[in-house]
C-alpha positions in Angstrom: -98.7 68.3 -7.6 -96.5 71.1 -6.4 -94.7 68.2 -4.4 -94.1 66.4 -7.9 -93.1 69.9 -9.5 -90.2 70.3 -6.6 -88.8 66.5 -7.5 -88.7 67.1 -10.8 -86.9 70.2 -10.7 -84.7 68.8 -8.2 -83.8 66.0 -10.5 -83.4 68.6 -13.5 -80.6 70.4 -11.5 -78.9 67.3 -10.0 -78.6 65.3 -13.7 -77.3 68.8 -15.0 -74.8 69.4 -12.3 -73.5 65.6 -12.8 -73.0 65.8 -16.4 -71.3 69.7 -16.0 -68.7 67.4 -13.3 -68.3 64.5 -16.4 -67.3 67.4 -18.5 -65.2 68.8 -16.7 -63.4 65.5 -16.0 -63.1 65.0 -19.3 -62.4 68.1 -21.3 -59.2 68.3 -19.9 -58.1 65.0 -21.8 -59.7 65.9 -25.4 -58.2 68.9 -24.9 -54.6 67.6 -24.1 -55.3 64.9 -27.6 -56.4 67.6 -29.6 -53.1 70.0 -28.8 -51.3 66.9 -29.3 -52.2 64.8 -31.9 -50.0 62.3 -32.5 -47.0 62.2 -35.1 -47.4 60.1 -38.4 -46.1 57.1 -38.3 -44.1 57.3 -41.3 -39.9 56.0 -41.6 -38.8 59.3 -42.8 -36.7 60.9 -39.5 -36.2 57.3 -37.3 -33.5 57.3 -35.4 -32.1 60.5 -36.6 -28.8 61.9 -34.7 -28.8 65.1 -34.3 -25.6 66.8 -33.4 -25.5 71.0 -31.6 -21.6 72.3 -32.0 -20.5 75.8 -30.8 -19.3 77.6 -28.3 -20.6 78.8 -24.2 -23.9 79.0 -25.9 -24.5 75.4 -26.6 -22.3 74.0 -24.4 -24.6 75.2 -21.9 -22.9 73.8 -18.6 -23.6 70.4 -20.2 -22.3 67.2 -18.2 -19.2 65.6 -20.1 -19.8 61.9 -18.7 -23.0 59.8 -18.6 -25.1 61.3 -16.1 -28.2 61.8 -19.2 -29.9 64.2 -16.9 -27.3 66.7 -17.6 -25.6 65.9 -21.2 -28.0 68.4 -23.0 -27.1 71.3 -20.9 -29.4 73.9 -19.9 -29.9 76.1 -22.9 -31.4 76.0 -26.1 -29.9 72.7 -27.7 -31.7 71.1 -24.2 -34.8 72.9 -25.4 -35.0 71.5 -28.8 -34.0 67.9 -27.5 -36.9 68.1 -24.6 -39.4 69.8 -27.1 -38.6 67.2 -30.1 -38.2 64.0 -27.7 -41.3 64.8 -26.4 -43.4 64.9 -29.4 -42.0 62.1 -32.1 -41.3 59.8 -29.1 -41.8 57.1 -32.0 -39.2 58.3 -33.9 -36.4 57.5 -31.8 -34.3 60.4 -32.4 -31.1 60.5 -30.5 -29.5 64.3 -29.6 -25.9 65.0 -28.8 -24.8 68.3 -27.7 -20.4 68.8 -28.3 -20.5 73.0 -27.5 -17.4 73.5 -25.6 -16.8 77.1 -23.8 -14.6 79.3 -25.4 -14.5 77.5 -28.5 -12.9 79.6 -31.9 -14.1 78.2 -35.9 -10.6 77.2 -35.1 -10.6 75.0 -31.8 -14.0 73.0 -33.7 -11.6 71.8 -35.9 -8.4 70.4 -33.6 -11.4 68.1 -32.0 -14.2 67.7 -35.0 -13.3 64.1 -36.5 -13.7 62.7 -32.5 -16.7 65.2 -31.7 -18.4 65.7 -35.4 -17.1 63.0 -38.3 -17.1 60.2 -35.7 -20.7 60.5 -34.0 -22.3 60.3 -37.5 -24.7 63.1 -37.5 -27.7 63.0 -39.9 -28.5 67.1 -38.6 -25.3 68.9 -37.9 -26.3 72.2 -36.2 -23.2 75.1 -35.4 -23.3 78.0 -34.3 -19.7 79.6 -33.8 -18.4 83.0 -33.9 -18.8 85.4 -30.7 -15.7 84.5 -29.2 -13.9 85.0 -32.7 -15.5 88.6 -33.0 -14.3 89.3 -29.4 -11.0 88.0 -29.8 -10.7 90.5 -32.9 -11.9 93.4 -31.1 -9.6 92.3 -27.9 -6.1 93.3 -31.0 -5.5 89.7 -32.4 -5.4 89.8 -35.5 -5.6 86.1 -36.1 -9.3 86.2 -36.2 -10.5 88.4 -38.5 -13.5 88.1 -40.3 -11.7 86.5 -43.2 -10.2 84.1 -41.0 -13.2 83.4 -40.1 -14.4 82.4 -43.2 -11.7 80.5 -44.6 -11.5 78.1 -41.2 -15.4 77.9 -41.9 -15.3 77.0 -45.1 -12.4 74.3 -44.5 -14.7 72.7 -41.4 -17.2 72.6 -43.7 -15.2 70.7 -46.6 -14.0 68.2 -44.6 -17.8 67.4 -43.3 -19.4 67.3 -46.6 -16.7 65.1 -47.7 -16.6 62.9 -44.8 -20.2 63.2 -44.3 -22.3 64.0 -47.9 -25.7 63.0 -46.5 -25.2 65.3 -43.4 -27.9 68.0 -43.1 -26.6 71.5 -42.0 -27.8 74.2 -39.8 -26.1 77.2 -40.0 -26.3 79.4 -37.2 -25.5 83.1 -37.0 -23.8 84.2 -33.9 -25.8 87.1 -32.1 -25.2 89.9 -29.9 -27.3 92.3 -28.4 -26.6 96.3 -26.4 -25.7 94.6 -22.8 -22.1 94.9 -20.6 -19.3 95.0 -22.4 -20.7 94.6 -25.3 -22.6 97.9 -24.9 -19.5 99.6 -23.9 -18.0 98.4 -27.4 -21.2 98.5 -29.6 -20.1 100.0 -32.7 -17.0 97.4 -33.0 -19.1 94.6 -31.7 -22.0 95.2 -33.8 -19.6 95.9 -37.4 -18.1 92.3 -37.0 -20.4 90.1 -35.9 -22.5 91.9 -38.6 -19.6 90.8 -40.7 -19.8 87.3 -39.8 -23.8 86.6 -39.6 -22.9 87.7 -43.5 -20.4 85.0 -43.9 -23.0 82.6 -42.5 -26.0 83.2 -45.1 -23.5 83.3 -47.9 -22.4 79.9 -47.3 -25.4 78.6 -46.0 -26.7 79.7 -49.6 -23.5 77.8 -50.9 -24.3 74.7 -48.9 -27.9 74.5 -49.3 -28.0 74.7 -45.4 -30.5 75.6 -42.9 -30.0 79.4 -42.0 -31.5 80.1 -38.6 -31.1 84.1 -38.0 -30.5 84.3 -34.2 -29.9 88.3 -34.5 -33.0 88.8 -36.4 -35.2 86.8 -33.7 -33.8 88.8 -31.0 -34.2 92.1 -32.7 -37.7 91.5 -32.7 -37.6 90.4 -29.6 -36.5 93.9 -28.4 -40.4 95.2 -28.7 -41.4 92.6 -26.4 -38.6 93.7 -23.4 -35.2 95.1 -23.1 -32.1 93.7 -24.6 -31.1 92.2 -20.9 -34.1 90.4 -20.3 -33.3 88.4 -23.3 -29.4 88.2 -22.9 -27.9 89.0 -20.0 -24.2 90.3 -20.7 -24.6 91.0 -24.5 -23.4 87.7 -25.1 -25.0 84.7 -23.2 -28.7 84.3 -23.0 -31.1 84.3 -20.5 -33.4 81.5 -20.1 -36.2 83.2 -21.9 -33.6 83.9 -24.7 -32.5 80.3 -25.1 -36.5 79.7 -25.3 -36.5 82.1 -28.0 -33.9 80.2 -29.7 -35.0 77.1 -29.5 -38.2 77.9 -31.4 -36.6 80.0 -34.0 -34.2 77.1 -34.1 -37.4 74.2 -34.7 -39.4 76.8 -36.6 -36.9 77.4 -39.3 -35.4 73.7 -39.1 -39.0 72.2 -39.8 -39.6 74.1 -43.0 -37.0 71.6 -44.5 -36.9 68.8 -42.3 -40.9 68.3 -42.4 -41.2 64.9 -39.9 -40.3 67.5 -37.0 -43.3 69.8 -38.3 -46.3 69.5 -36.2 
């Protein structure tokens, strides 16, 4: 009897112990489904082109040839591709990324009909206006905050007219207490100021997207210092383009609802 006892409890443990090993075999994949259920197979979104214009920011030491493991860049445009690719695979969206370094409101406009009117954008996304501000604050006065606006609002003519169905995303250019721009802070932080203001008004105007960059990273501040998240003032680290490239999907997803998970 206390043989039969022993065998019994020995089986008890053993069928417990093999179905503790299934589950733990298998939890990992009804986990994995469950954080990512997938998209609803709906029209609205297929093969949308989305299109990321600027400056240093998005150019991100993208490739300017084929090579597609490159064209993105590395910053927060490459995020939002990765992040968006990855979950509406179905959709078949396609992502370009036209920031050049140094780029002015100005120097978007000598190239936009080959880098904006001609790739036929269904999402345009820009964000534009550090190296405007800096220029400014550096004595030329052919980029003040007026400027600014006026070359802003004539990019932005010229694209609704050339484009009407095109979906803006307005972007307000950022700064944070780092470098030079620390050195400079009450200049740099009166005219970008200036300019994030130029951005929601015609945002408003256009019944764009607004995604407030400055606000994210000011809130950002009681998680670590300024540098951590950009690393000059200017350019962001790679937790800051992180930072962007949710603020960037969780504001963009409000309107644009087959993105929204």
């Amino acid at each position: 009897m206390i043989q039969n006892e022993k065998i019994n409890q020995r089986r008890a443990f053993l069928n417990k112990f093999i179905g503790l090993s299934v589950a733990s075999v298998i939890s990992p994949v009804i986990l994995t489904a469950g954080s990512y259920p997938p998209p609803a197979l709906t029209k609205e979104g297929e093969g949308f082109v989305f299109l990321f214009q600027g400056d240093s920011i998005t150019d991100g030491n993208r490739s300017r040839n084929n090579d597609w493991n490159h064209v993105m860049g590395h910053g927060y445009a490459y995020l939002i591709a990765s992040r968006l690719g990855y979950d509406f695979p179905v959709k078949n969206f396609h992502f370009f990324n036209r920031g050049i370094s140094g780029n002015k409101v100005a120097d978007l406009a000598d190239r936009w009909e080959a880098d904006t009117i001609e790739l036929k954008p269904d999402l345009l996304s820009i964000l534009i206006g550090i190296n405007d501000t800096s220029a400014f604050i550096g004595g030329d006065q052919n980029y003040t905050a007026d400027q600014y606006e006026s070359n802003y609002r004539s990019l932005l003519a010229e694209t609704k007219l050339k484009l009407p169905n095109v979906k803006l995303v307005l972007c307000e250019p950022f700064i944070l207490p780092v470098g030079k721009v620390k050195e400079k802070w009450n200049e740099y932080s009166a005219e970008v100021e200036k300019r994030r203001a130029i951005v929601r008004k015609i945002s408003l105007e256009q019944n764009a997207i607004l995604v407030e960059f400055q606000s994210a990273f000011n809130r950002a501040l009681k998680l670590a210092p300024a540098e951590y998240w950009i690393w000059d003032g200017i350019h962001p680290m790679p937790a800051g383009h992180e930072l962007m490239a949710r603020e960037w999907i969780n504001q963009v997803s409000k309107q644009m609802k087959f993105i929204k998970r």
